[in-house]
N, C-alpha and C positions, 0 to 999 in steps of 0.2 A: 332437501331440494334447494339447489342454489338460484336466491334471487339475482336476477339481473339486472342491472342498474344504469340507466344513460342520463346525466344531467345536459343543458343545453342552452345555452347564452346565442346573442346573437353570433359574435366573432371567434368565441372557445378561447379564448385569452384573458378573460378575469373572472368572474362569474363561476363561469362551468368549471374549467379548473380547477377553481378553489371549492367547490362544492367536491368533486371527485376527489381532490385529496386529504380533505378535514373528515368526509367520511371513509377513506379508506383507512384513516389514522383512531377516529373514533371505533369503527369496526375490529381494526387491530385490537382496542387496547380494550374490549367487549371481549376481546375474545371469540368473534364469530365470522374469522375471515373466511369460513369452507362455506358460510352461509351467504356470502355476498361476490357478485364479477360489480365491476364499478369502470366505468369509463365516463369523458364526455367529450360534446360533439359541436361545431357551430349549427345554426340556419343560415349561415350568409357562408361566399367564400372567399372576403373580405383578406383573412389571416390565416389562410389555412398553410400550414407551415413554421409557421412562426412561432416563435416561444410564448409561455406563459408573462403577461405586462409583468412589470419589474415592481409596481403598486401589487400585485396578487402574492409572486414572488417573496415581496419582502415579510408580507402579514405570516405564510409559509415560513418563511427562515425562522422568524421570531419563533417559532411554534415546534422547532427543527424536523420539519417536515419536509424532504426532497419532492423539488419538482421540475429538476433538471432537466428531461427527457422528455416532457410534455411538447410536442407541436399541437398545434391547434388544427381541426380538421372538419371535415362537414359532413350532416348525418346524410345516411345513404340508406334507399328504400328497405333494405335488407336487417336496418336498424328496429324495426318495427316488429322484427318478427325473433328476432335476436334476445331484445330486451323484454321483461314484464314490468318495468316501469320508466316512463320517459317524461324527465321532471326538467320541464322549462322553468327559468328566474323569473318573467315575469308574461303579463295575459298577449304580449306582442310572442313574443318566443310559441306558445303552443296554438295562439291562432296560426304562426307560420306552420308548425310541427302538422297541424289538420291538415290544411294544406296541401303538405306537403308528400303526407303518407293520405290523402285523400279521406281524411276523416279518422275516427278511432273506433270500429267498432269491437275492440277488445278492451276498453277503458283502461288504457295504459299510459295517455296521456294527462301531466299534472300540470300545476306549479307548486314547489318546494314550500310556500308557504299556506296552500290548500291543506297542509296536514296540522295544522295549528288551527288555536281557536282565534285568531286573528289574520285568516288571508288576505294579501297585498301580493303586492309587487315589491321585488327585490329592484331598489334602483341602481340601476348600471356605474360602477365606479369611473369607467372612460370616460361618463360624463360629469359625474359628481367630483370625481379626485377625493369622496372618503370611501377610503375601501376598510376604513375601520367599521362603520356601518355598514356594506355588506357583511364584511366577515359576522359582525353579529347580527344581521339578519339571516346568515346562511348557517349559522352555527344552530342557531333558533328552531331554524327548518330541519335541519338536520338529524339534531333528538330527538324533535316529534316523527320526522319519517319511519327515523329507526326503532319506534316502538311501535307506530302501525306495522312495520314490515316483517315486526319480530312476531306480531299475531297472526301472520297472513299466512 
């Protein structure tokens, strides 16, 4: 059965993207990409359109992981019923996601670092300028998602 996968930053420009393509590349390289659909999405519609920030980009290149084609875009009611996990960066992102999709009653809403034994918040590089610290807060989140996802 293929999981479905929606990460979700405020803008879809640093954050969310780089959570969608570190685990589409970790997924690759598992070996379990027929197990995994991976997208993500904003809450604002701020950037939708716009490329992945050139700070996300770069952490990306280093990594040679393309993400040329990413525009940024905003979730849509249809996302809730799409996805079986919709993993916001930090507890702003899925108080909007409630919100937005008028609550969760199929527990499919997260945040990325809920799946560790240390959950926080992912802090937004737009504001910080280290997206070397997201990356490894989202690299973090990441492992551990993919091993709860891989029992589920």
């Amino acid at each position: 059965m293929i999981k479905n996968v929606l990460f979700v930053c405020l803008g879809n420009i640093c954050r969310s993207p780089m959570a969608e393509f570190l685990f589409k590349d970790l997924v690759k390289k598992q070996n379990a990409e027929k197990e995994f659909y991976i997208e993500s999405a904003a809450t604002s519609d701020e950037e939708i359109g716009n490329p992945v920030h050139h700070g996300t980009k770069n952490v990306l290149e280093r990594l040679n992981i393309d993400c040329k084609n990413k525009r940024a875009r905003k979730i849509v009611k249809e996302d809730y019923f799409k996805f079986d996990y919709i993993i916001g960066m930090d507890e702003d992102n899925r108080r909007d996601l409630l919100r937005f999709f008028g609550g969760d009653k199929d527990k499919k809403v997260f945040c990325l670092l809920d799946f560790t034994e240390t959950p926080r918040d992912i802090a937004d590089p737009w504001w910080t300028g280290d997206f070397e610290k997201t990356y490894s807060d989202i690299s973090f989140g990441l492992k551990n998602f993919f091993k709860y996802a891989q029992k589920k």
